[in-house]
C-alpha positions in Angstrom: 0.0 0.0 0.0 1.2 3.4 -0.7 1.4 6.4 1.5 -0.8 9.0 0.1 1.1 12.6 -0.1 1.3 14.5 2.6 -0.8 17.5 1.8 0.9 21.0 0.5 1.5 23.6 3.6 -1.1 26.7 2.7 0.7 29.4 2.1 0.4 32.8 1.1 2.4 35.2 -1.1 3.8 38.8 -0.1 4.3 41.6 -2.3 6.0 45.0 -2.2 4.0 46.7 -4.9 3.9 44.5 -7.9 7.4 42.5 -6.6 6.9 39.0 -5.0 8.8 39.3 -1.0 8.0 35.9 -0.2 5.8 33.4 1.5 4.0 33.5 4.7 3.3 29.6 5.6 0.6 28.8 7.6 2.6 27.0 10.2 3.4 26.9 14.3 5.0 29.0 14.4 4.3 31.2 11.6 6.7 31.4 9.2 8.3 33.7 5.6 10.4 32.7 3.3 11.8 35.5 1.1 12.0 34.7 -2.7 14.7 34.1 -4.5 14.2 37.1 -6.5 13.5 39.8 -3.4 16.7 38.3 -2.2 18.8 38.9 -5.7 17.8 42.6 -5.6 21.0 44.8 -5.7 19.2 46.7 -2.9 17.8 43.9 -0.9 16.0 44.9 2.3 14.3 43.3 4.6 11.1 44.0 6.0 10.8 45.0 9.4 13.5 42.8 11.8 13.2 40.0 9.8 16.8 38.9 8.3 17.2 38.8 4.4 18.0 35.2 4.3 17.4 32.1 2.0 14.9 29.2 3.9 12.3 29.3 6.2 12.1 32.2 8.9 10.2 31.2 11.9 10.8 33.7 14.8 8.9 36.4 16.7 10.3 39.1 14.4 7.7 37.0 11.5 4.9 37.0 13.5 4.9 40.9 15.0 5.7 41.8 11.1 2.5 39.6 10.2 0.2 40.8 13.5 1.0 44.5 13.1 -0.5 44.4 9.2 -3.7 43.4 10.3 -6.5 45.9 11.4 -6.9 45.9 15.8 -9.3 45.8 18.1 -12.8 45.8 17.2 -12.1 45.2 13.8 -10.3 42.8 14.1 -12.4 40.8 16.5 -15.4 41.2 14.3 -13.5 40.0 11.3 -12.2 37.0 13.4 -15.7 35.9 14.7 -17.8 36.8 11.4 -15.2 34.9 9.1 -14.5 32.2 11.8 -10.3 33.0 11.5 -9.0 31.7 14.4 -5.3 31.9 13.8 -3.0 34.7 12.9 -2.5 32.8 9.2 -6.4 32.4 9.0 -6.7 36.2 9.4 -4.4 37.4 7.4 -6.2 34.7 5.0 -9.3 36.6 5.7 -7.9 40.2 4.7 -5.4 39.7 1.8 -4.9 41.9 -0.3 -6.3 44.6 2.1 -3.2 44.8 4.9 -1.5 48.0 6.8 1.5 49.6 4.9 2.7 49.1 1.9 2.2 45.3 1.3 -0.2 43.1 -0.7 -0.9 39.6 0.6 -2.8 37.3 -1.6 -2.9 33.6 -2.3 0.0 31.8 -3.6 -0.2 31.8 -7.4 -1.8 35.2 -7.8 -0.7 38.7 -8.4 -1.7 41.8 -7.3 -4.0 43.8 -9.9 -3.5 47.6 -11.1 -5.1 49.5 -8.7 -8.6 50.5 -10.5 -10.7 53.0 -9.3 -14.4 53.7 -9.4 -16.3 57.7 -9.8 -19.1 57.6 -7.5 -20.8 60.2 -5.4 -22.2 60.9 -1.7 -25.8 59.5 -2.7 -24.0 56.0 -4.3 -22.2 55.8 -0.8 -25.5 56.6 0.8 -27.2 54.2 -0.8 -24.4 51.6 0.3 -24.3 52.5 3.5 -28.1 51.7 4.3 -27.4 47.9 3.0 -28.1 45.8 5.7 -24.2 44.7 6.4 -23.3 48.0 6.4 -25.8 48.9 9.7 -24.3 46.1 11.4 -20.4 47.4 11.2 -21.8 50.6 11.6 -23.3 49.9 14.8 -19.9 47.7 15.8 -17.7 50.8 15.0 -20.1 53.5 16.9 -19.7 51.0 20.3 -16.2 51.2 19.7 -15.8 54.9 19.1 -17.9 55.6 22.3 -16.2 52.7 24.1 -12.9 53.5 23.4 -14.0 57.5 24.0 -15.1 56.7 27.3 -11.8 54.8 28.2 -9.8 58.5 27.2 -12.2 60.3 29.3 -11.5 58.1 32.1 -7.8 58.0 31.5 -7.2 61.3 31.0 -9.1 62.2 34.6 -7.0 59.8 36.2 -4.1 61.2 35.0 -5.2 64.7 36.1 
């Protein structure tokens, strides 16, 4: 009887504008690889602490770069509970293409598009707004604005 394959790690790819960075593996620890071409650059750099090297990168440098390019907070929680993301890999899954910074993350084998971008006025993004997914955020992000607008006040007469 033959072993069946073990199955391919997911994986997805990192890019610095339209240039391929690497791979972010969905792995425990997370963990990058930089390609072959971001590391033939004649101005290779890395991003953020993690080391320009060839081979997998598995270290807390990967996952704070990885953490800090997904949205906080509220935001995040709701994106983690309404898309079921449970890991850090399953989030940034959940959110490719739309990180922090500079950086496109999409799945392996794709490439980021021309940016394209669409006229539309205030009573088109009225209209949106008043679909029914939109009232939920909306009413997520006003809690948060007056929770987290409560916690200043609070803070700030402490502090005085």
């Amino acid at each position: 009887m033959t072993p069946e394959p073990m199955p391919e790690m997911a994986q997805l790819a990192v890019f610095f504008g339209d240039q391929l960075v690497g791979h972010v593996f969905d792995s425990a620890p997370l963990s990058f690889t930089y390609s072959d071409a971001w590391l033939a650059r004649p101005e290779t750099a890395q991003i953020a602490a993690i080391t320009p090297t060839a081979g997998p990168i598995s270290s807390a440098a990967v996952t704070a770069f990885f953490e800090n390019l997904l949205p906080e907070g509220e935001l995040r929680r709701f994106i983690a509970s309404s898309k079921k993301a449970s890991t850090l890999f399953a989030l940034l899954r959940e959110v490719a293409g739309d990180t922090a910074g500079g950086f496109v993350i999409l799945p392996a084998g794709q490439s980021p598009e021309r940016p394209a971008y669409q006229a539309t006025t205030w009573a088109a993004l009225a209209a949106r707004l008043r679909l029914p997914g939109a009232k939920t955020l909306a009413l997520r992000l006003q809690s948060f604005v007056r929770t987290t607008t409560q916690q200043m006040s609070k803070r700030l007469l402490s502090e005085s």
